[in-house]
Structure formats: structure tokens, C-alpha cells
C-alpha positions as CSV (number, residue, x, y, z in Angstrom):
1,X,129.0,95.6,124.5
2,X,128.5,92.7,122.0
3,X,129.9,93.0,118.7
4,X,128.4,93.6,116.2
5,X,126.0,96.4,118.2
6,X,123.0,94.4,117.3
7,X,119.5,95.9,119.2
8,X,119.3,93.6,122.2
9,X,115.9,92.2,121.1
10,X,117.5,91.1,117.6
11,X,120.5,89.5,119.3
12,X,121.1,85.5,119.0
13,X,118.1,85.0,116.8
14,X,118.2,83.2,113.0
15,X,116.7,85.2,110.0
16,X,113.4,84.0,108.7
17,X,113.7,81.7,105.8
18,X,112.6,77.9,104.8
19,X,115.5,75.6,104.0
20,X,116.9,76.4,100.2
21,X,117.9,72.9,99.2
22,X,118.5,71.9,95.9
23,X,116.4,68.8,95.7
24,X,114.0,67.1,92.8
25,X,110.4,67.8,94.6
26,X,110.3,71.2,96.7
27,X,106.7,71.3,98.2
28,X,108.3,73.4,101.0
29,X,107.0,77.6,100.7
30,X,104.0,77.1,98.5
31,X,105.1,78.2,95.3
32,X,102.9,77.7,92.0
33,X,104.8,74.9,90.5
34,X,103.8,75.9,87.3
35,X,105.9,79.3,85.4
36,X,105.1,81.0,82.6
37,X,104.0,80.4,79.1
38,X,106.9,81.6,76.6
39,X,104.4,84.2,75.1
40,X,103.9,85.2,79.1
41,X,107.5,85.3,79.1
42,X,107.8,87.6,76.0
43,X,105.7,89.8,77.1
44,X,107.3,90.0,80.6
45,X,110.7,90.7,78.4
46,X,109.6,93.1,76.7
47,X,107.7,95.1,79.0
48,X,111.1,95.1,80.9
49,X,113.2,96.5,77.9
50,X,110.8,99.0,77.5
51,X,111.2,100.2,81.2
52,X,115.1,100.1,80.7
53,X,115.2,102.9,78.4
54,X,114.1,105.0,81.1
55,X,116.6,103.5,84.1
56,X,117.9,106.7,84.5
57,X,114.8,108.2,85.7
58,X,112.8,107.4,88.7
59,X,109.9,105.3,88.5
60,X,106.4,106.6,89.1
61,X,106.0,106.7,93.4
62,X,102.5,106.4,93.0
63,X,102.4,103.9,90.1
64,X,99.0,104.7,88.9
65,X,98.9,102.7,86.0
66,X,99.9,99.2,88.3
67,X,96.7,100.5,91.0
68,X,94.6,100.7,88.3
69,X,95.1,97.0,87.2
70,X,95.2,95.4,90.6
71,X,92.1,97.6,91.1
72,X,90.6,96.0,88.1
73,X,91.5,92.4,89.1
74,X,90.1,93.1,92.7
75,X,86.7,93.7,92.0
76,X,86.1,90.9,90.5
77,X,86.0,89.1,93.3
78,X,83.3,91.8,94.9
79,X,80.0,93.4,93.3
80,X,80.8,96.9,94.7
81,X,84.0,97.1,93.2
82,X,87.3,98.2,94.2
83,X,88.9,102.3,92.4
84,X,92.4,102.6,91.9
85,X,92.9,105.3,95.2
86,X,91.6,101.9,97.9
87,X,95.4,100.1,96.8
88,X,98.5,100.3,97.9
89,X,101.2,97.7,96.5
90,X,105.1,96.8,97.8
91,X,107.8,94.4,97.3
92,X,106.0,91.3,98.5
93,X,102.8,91.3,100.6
94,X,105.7,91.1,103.5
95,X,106.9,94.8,103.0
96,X,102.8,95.8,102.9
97,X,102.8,94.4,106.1
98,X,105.7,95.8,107.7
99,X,104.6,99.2,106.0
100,X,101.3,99.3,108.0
101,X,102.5,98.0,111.2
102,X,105.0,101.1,110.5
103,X,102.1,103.4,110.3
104,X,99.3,102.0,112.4
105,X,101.1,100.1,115.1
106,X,105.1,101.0,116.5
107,X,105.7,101.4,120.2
108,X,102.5,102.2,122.9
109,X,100.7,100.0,120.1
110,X,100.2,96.4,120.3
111,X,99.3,93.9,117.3
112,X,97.4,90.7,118.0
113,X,96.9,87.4,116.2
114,X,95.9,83.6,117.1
115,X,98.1,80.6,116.8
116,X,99.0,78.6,114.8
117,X,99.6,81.0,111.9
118,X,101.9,82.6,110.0
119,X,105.1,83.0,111.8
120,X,106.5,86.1,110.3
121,X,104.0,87.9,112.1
122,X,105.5,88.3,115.5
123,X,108.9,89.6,113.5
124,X,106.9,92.3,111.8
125,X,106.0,93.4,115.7
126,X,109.1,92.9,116.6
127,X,110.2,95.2,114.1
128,X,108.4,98.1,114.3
129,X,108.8,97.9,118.5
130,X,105.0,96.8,118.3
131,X,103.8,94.7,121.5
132,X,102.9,91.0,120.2
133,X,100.0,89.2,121.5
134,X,98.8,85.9,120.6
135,X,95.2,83.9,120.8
136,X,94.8,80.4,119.9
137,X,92.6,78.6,117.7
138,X,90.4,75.7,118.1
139,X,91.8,72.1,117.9
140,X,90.4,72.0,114.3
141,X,92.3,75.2,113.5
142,X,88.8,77.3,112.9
143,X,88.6,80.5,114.8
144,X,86.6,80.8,118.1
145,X,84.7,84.4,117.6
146,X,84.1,84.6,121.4
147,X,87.5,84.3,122.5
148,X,89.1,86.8,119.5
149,X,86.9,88.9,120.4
150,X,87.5,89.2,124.1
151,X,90.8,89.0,123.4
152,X,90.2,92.0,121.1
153,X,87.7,93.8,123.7
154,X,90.7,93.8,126.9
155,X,93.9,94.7,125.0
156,X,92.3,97.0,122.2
157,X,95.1,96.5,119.4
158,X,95.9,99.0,117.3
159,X,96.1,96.0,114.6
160,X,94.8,92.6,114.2
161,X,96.3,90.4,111.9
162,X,94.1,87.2,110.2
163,X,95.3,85.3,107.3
164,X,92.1,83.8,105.3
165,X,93.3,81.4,104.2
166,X,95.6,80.9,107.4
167,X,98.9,79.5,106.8
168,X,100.0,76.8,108.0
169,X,96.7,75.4,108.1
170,X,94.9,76.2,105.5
171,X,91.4,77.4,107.2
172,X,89.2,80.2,105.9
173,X,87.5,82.9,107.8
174,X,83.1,82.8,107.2
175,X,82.3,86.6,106.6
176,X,80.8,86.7,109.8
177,X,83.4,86.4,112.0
178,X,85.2,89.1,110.0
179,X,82.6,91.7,110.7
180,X,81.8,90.9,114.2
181,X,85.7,91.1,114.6
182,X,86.0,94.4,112.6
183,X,83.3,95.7,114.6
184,X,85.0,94.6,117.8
185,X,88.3,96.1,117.0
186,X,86.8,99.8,117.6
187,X,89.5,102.1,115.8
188,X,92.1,99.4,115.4
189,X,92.4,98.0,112.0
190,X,91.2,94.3,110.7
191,X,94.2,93.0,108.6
192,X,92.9,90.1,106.5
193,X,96.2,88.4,105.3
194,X,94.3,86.5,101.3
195,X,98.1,85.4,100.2
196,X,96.2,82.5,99.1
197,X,92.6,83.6,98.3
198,X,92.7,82.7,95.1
199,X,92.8,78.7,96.0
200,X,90.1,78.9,98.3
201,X,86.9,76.4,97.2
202,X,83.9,77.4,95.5
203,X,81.3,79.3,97.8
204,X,83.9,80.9,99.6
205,X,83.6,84.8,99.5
206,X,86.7,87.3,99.9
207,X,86.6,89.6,102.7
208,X,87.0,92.1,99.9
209,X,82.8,92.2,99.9
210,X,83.1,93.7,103.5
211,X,85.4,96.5,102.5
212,X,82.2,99.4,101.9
213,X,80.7,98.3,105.4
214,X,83.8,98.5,107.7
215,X,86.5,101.0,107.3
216,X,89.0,99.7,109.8
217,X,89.2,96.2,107.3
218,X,92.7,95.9,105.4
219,X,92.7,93.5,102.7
220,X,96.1,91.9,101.9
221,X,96.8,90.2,98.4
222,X,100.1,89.0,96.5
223,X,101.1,87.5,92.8
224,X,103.6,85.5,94.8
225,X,101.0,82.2,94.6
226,X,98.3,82.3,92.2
227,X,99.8,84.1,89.7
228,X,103.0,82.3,89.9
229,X,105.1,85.2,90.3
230,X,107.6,84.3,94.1
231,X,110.3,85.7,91.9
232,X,109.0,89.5,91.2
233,X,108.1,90.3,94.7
234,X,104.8,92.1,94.2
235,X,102.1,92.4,97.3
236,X,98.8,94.6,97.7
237,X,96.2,95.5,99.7
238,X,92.6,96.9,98.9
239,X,91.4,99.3,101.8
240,X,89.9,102.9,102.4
241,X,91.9,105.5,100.8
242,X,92.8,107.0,103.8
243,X,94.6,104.1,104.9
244,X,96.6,104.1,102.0
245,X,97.2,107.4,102.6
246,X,98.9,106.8,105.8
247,X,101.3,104.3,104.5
248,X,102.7,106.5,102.3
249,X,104.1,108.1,105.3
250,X,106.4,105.5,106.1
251,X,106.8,104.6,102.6
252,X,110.3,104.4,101.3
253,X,110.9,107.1,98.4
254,X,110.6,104.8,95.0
255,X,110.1,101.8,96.6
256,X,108.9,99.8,93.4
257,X,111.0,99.6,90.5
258,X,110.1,100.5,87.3
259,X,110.9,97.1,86.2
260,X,108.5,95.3,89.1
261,X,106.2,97.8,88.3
262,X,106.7,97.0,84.7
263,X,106.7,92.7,85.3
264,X,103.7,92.9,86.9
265,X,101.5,95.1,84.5
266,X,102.7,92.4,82.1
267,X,101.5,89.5,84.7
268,X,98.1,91.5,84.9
269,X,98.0,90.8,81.3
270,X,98.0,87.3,81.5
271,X,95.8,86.9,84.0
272,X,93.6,84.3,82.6
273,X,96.6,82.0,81.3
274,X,98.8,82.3,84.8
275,X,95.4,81.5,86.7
276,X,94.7,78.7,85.0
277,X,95.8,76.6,86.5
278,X,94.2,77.1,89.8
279,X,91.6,75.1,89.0
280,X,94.2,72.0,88.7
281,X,95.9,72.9,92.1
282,X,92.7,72.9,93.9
283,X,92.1,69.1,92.5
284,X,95.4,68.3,93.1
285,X,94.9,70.2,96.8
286,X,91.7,68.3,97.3
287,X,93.3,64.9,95.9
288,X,95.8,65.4,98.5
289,X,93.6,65.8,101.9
290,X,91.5,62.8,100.5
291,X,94.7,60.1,100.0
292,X,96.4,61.3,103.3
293,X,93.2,61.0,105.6
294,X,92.7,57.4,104.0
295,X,96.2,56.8,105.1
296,X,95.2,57.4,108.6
297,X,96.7,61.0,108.7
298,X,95.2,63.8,110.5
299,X,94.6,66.2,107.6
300,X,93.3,70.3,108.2
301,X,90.6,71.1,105.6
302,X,92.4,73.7,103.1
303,X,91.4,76.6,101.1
304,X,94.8,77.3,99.8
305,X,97.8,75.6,97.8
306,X,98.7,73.7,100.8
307,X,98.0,70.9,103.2
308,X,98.7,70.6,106.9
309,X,99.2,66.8,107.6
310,X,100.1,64.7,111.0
311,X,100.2,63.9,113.6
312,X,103.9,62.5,114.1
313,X,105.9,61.6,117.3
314,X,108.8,62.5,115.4
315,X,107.9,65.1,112.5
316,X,111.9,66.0,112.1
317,X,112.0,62.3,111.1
318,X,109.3,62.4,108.4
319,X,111.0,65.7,107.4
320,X,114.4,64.0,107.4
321,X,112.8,60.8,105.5
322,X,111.5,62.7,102.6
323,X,114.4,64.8,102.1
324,X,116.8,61.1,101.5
325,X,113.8,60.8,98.9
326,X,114.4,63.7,97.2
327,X,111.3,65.5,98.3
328,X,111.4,68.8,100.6
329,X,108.6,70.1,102.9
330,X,107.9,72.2,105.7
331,X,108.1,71.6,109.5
332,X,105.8,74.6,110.7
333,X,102.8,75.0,112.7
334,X,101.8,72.9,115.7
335,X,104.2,70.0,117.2
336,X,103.5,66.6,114.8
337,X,102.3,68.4,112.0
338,X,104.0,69.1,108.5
339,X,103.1,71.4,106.0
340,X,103.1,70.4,102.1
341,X,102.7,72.9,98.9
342,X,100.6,71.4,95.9
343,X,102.7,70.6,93.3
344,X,102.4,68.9,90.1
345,X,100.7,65.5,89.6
346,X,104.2,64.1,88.9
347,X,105.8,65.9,92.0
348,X,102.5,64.5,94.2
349,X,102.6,60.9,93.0
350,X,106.8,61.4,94.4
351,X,105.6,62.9,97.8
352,X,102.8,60.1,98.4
353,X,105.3,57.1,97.5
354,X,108.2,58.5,99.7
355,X,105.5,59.6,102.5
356,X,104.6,56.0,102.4
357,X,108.0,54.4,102.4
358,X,108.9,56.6,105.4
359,X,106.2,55.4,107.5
360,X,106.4,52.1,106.6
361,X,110.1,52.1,108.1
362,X,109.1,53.9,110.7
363,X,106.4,51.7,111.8
């Protein structure tokens, strides 16, 4: 018996996590490059104070008043709106995914998705003992409805897992392959993954509009991106009560914190200054894809705050090449291709003039 008694499954494997390197441009997990205002800040400070008077009591478990907000925030991104009693929030959108797979997948149960996409996916499987299956996408990245829903129709999967916006590529679901695949799913539940909804371009709905006509869809959200909040760890999803119900099974007692719960009222707040600057990100976004197909780059059409780009012999050696530049992205998705976050104009202008300089001493 190895030491430490590590489950077989779990033995020999690396954590999750993207390099943490301290370097001038990190375009790498697809943070908001722009924080706070100071008045955001104050708030956030002082919302947190307040909540620190009352440290020695629990927080509310069912955090009404935070629902209530994200509930509000929701529908306006659908005309039939969205009550307090469809969301359910956690530390991260990660933890709202774990917690479902914990109620609606586990062992007998298998969850399904289609590569390339996001790669935590198989460890939240793995986690809950939940048999992983994966489809493929089409060469462009879009979604072939006929194959996911075969796929669907022989295994039956008790959940399947789409990111609209996917990561790492960036493509967007049309409304119509989300119904026809919530319809094919039967009794298993459509998880629509909108980390990065927010960023998508203009004419492209939420799957949050579906939610009255199918009640096996699960829509996942996070203040992670848009709202420039990686640092509070604050996810959500909008879906019929009685979803949300069944999570609270396998809930952990208290699990948000008065003070998340407090950060991220104060966020709600400031919704109109912290999305601001959305609107700047998608130009930037669009910018981007534009310059790096007139360089001769293969370039996936985005709807988030990030571009896939190749396609490279040697990807590790573009990766490397930026990095001596002082600029850090991601090698993820398909063989060739690299993944950057939208930054700043100034962090851009860095990650084009070091993109160039590597290929040209590469070529």
C-alpha cells in the first residue's frame, strides 16, 4: 500500500491549476484585467466590517438576501424573469458544479460533454465516482446537434455539461441546439456552463430564455469574469426550484461566508460600474481575432474574454517565447493552439509585439 493512502484513481496525478508566475502581462485564466473603483472598494470594505460584527454567528445557509440580487441581475438578460427560489450560489461556479454532479450524477450515473472544453470537467466526474464520456466538436469548434444528440440518445447521462461560451474556444451555443439537446436528454439535466456570458456579442441570447420551457436546463453563472471579482469566489446557477432543492442535499452546512456573502451583495451594487467595461473587452476581444488572422493565424470566433489562436508545430515554444517577453498565456485545448485572456490595450499592444518577435525567430 502506497503512502500516503491516496484513492487509486487520484494516485500520480497533478492538481488543476494554470501556472502562477509573477510576470508583467498575465493573459493566462481570463481574468478582468480591470479591479475596482476606490468607491467600489469602499463599499466592498464596509459591507465587510459590517458582517464582522456578527463573525461569531453563522451566516444565513440560505442567503436570501444574495438570491434575491443575483435573481434580479438574472432576468435581465430574459423577459420572463428569474424569482429568488430558481438560484442556488457557491464558492466559485466550480463548487456549483461539483455540488450538482454530487446530487444528480455519482456512481451508476454517467456525465457527458464534447471536446475541446473545459478541462475541469472530467475531475468533477472523477470526483463524485461519475462515469466520464466525451463527444467531439466540429473542426471549427461549433457543436454538431446530430452527433450530441446520438451521443445523448445511447448512453442517457444523468448530466450533460455545455459551456456557452465554451472555453478554450470561445464558441456560443444558438438556442436551438440547446432545446433540441434538453429535449434529448429525457430526465437527465442540460448544464449550460455562461462563465463568460456576459462577453458574448450582440444578438446572442442566454440560455436563461429557455429556462420556463425545459425543466431539466441548469444555467451556470459566476462574478469571477465580468464582474471582476476571481478573488471572492462567488458562482450561481438559475434553474427550477426543485433543482435547487436537491443540492441542498449535498450542500455543506454554511458553505458561504458571511463576508462572500457580504462582498458580493456589495459587487451587485456596482453592477453598472464593474460591467463597464465589457463593452471595452469585447473591442479589445474583437481587435484581437482581427490582427491575429491578418497575421496568418488560425483564430476560433469568440464570445468571451478570450481568444483561441494557432496553429503551431511547437505551441510550448510560443508559450516559452512569450514568457522571456514577459507575457504569460495558456497552453490548453487542442494540439497547436494557445489560449489568450483580453487584457488591457497596453497589455495587448505587449502580447502582439512579443507574439511577433517570437515567430519571427522562429521562422
Amino acid at each position: 500500500m502506497p503512502w500516503p493512502p491516496l484513492r487509486a484513481e487520484l494516485q500520480g496525478l497533478e492538481p488543476y491549476g494554470a501556472p502562477q508566475l509573477d510576470v508583467p502581462v498575465q493573459l493566462n485564466v481570463n481574468e478582468n484585467p480591470y479591479g475596482p473603483s476606490p468607491e467600489c472598494v469602499a463599499d466592498i470594505a464596509a459591507a465587510v466590517a459590517e458582517a464582522a460584527t456578527t463573525l461569531n454567528r453563522y451566516p444565513d445557509r440560505e442567503f436570501v438576501e444574495l438570491r434575491t440580487g443575483l435573481a434580479a441581475y438574472l432576468s435581465k438578460d430574459t423577459p420572463h424573469g428569474i424569482v429568488p427560489d430558481q438560484v442556488w450560489a457557491a464558492n466559485g461556479s466550480n463548487e456549483v458544479m461539483l455540488q450538482l454532479l454530487q446530487a444528480y450524477a455519482g456512481p451508476g450515473r454517467t456525465a457527458l460533454s464534447f471536446a475541446p472544453t473545459y478541462s475541469m470537467y472530467p475531475e468533477y466526474a472523477r470526483d463524485t465516482n461519475t462515469e466520464w464520456l466525451v463527444g467531439h466538436r466540429e473542426e471549427d469548434f461549433t457543436l454538431d446537434l446530430g452527433h450530441a444528440r446520438a451521443l445523448i440518445e445511447e448512453h442517457r447521462p444523468a448530466v450533460v455539461l455545455l459551456p456557452s461560451p465554451n472555453n478554450p474556444t470561445g464558441t456560443a451555443l444558438p438556442h436551438e441546439a440547446i432545446a433540441g439537446l434538453c429535449e434529448a436528454a429525457g430526465d437527465g439535466l442540460l448544464v449550460v456552463d455562461e462563465a463568460y456570458g456576459e462577453f458574448r456579442r450582440a444578438g446572442v441570447p442566454s440560455a436563461l430564455e429557455l429556462l420556463p420551457d425545459h425543466r431539466n436546463l441548469v444555467v451556470t453563472r459566476t462574478m469571477s469574469k465580468a464582474f471582476a471579482l476571481a478573488g471572492a469566489r462567488l458562482g450561481y446557477l438559475a434553474a427550477d426550484p426543485a433543482l435547487c432543492d436537491g443540492i441542498r442535499v449535498v450542500r455543506l452546512p454554511y458553505h458561504l461566508s458571511a463576508v462572500t456573502q457580504a462582498v458580493a451583495l456589495a459587487a451587485l451594487r456596482h453592477e453598472k460600474e464593474l460591467l463597464g467595461r465589457v463593452d471595452d473587452l469585447r473591442a479589445e476581444r474583437d481587435a484581437t481575432v482581427a490582427w491575429l488572422r491578418e497575421q496568418g493565424h488560425r483564430v476560433a470566433d469568440s464570445d468571451a474574454n478570450f481568444v483561441l489562436f494557432g496553429v503551431f508545430g511547437d505551441r510550448h515554444a510560443v508559450w516559452q517565447g512569450l514568457l522571456h517577453r514577459g507575457v504569460i498565456v495558456r497552453e490548453v485545448g487542442p494540439d497547436g493552439w494557445l489560449r489568450v485572456s483580453i487584457g488591457t490595450p497596453d497589455e495587448m499592444k505587449s502580447f502582439r509585439l512579443g507574439l511577433d518577435q517570437v515567430m519571427e525567430e522562429m521562422s
